[in-house]
C-alpha positions in Angstrom: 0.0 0.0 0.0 0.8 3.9 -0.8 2.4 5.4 2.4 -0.1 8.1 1.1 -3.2 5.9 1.3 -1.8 4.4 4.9 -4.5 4.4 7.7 -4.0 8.0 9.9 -2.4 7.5 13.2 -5.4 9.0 14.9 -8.6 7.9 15.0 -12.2 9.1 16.4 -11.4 12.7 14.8 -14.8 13.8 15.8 -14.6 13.0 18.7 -11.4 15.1 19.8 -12.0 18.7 20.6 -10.9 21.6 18.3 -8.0 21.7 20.6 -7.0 18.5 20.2 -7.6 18.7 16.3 -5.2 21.2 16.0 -2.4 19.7 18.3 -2.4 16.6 16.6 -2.2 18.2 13.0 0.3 20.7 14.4 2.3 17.6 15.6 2.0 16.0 12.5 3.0 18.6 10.4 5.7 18.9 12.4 7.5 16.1 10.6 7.5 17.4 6.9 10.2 19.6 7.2 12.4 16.3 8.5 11.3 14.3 5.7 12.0 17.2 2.9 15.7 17.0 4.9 16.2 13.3 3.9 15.5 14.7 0.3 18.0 17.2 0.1 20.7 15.6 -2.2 17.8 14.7 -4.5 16.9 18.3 -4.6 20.3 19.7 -4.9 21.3 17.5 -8.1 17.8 18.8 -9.7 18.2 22.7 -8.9 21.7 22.3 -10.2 20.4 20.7 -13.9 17.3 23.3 -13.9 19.9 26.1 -13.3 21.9 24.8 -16.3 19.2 24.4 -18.8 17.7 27.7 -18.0 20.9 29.1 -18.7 21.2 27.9 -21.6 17.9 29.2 -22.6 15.8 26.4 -21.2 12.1 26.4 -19.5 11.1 25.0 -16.3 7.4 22.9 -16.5 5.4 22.2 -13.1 3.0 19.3 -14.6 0.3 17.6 -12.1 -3.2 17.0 -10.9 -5.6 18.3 -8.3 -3.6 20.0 -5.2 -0.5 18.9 -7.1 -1.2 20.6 -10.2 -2.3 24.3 -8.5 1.0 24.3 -6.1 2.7 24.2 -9.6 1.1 27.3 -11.2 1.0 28.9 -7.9 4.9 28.2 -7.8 5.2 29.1 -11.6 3.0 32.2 -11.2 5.0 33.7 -8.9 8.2 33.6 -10.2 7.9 36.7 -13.0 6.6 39.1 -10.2 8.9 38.0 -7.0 12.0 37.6 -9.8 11.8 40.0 -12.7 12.3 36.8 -14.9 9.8 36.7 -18.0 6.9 35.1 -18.5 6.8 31.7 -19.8 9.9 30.3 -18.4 8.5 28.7 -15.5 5.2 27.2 -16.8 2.9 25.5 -14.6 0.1 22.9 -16.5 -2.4 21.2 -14.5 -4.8 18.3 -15.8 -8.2 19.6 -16.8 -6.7 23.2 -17.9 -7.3 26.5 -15.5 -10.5 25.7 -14.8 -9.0 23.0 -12.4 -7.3 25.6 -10.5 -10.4 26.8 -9.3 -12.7 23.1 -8.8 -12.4 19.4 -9.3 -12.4 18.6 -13.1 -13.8 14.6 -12.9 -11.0 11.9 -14.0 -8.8 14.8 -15.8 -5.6 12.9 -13.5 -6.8 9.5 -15.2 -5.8 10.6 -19.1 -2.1 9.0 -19.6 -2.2 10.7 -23.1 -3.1 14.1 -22.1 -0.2 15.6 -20.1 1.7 15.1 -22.9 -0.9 17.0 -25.4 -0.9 19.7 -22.9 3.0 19.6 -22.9 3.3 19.9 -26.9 1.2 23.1 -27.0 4.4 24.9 -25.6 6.3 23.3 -28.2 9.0 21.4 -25.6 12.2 20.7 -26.6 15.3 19.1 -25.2 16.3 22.5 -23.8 13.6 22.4 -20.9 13.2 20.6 -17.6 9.5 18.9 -16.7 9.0 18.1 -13.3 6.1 15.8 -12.5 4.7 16.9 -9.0 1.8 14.0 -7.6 1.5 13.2 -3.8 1.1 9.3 -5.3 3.6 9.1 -7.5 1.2 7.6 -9.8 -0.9 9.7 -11.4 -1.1 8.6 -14.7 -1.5 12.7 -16.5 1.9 12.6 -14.9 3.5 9.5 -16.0 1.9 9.4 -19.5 4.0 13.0 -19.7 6.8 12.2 -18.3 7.1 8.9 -20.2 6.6 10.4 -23.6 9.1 13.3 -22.4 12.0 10.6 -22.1 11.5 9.2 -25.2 12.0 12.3 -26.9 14.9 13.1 -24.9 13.7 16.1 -22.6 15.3 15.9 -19.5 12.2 14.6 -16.1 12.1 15.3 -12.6 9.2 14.5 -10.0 8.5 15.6 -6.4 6.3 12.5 -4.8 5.2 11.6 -1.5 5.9 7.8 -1.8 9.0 5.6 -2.2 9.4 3.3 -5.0 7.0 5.2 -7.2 5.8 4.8 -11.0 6.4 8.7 -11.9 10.0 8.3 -10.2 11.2 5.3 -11.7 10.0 7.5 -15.2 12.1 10.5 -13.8 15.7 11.6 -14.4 15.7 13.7 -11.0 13.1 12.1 -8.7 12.7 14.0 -5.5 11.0 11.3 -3.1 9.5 13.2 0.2 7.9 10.6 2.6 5.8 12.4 5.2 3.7 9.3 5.9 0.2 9.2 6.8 -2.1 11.9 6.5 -4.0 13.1 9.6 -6.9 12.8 7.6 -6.4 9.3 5.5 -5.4 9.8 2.2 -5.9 13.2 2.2 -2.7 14.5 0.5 -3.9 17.9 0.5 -2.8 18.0 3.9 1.3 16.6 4.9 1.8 15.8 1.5 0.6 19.2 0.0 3.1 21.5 3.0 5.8 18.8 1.6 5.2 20.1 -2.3 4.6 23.4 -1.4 8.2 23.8 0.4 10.0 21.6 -2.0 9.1 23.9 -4.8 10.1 27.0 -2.3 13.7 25.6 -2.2 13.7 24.9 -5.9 12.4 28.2 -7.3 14.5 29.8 -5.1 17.6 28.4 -5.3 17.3 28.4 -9.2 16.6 31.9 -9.4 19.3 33.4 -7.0 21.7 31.2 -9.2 20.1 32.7 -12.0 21.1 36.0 -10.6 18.0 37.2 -9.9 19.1 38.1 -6.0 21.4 40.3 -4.9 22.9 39.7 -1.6 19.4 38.8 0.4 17.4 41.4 -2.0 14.9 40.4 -4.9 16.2 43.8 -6.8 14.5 42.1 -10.4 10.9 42.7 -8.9 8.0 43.7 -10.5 6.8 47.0 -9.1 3.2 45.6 -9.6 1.4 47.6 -5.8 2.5 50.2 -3.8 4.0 47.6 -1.1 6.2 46.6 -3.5 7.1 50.1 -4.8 7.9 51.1 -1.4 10.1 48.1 -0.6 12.0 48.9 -3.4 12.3 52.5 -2.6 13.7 51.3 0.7 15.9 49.1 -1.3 17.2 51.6 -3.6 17.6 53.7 -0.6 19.8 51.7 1.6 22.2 50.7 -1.9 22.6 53.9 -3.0 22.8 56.2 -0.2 19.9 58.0 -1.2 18.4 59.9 1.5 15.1 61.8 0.2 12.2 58.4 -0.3 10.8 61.0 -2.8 14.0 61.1 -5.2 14.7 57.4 -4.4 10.9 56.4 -5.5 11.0 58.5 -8.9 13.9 57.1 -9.9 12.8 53.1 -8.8 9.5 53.8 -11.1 11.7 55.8 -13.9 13.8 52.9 -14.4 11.3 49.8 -13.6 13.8 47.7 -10.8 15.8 47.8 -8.2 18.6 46.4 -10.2 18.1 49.0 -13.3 17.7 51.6 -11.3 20.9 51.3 -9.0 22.6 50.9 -12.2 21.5 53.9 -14.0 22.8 55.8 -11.0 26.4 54.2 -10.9 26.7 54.8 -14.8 
């Protein structure tokens, strides 16, 4: 049996009190980050290939199913905005198109032909990276993409919540996070999901500050898309310039679009 699918260690969950509900899934979730830890040399040989085919002009795909499928476009999404790096190199696809991001689309995760159709519309190529993320490791969108994606040569990864899985036995870079099972059983959305969510933290991340995109602990490519952001910027430009009047510092952050562009027009 699935770790995944494993009978919860608790039992009588109505019975407990709201305290005692949140304890136990506190204490639970308490064990992800150990599990991710076991993963780490997984992770590292997988950033370090994703850093290396985006450099060379490469694309990064997020491909999954249900809760799986939305933490990739969540992930992808928010790499343009936090980075300054352009839209459509990190490309999140989830079976049953965007209208899954939003509610269940019926047995969309049971089509092993269609993660690969979805796949082609970008027109992949041996250049990009496509990681399969699925709490099962089984999901057959997945594997049918990942499969086809081998045999025409474009380099797989996979984040799963199982050991010994389908999708990572199909993947060049498998990244196997076991958190065990759910508090809930066989709900994934819950250990399983946290495990995803800060797996593709440390990979987004550590590919983009490779990339360049950081400077010292500062995200100086950001899109100045609401004043929070324009204002941490300011503060930004402020503190690596020397800058002293916000006022000056803000007209020239907006003038020139970035941190990054900015700061340079200054030391020109």
């Amino acid at each position: 049996m699935k770790t995944t699918e494993a009978d919860s260690h608790y039992t009588n969950l109505e019975q407990m009190s709201v305290l005692q509900l949140l304890t136990n899934i506190n204490t639970e979730d308490k064990t992800v980050p150990n599990a991710i830890e076991k993963a780490i040399p997984q992770l590292e040989k997988l950033v370090t290939v994703v850093v290396q085919k985006m450099q060379n002009g490469g694309r990064l795909f997020y491909i999954g199913a249900g809760t799986s499928g939305r933490l990739g476009v969540v992930d992808a999404s928010e790499c343009p905005p936090t980075y300054g790096i352009e839209q459509g190199k990190v490309i999140g696809i989830i079976a049953g198109g965007d209208e899954a991001i939003r509610k269940a689309v019926e047995f969309a995760e049971d089509d092993v032909n269609q993660g690969w159709e979805d796949l082609k519309k970008y027109t992949i190529t041996t250049h990009d990276v496509v990681l399969g993320i699925a709490a099962s490791g089984g999901t057959p969108y997945v594997v049918g993409a990942l499969q086809n994606c081998n045999i025409n040569n474009i380099t797989t990864a996979c984040i799963v919540c199982n050991a010994n899985s389908k999708i990572a036995e199909v993947s060049n870079y498998p990244v196997e996070v076991v958190v065990g099972p759910e508090f809930v059983t066989g709900s994934t959305r819950m250990k399983s999901g946290t495990a995803q969510k800060l797996v593709l933290n440390m990979l987004s991340t550590s590919v983009m500050i490779k990339l360049g995109r950081v400077k010292g602990n500062k995200m100086v490519d950001m899109q100045l898309s609401n004043n929070k952001l324009v204002n941490r910027g300011t503060q930004m430009l402020m503190k690596n310039t020397g800058i002293a009047d916000y006022d000056e510092a803000k007209a020239l952050l907006i003038k020139h679009g970035s941190v990054r562009k900015a700061t340079e027009a200054l030391n020109r």
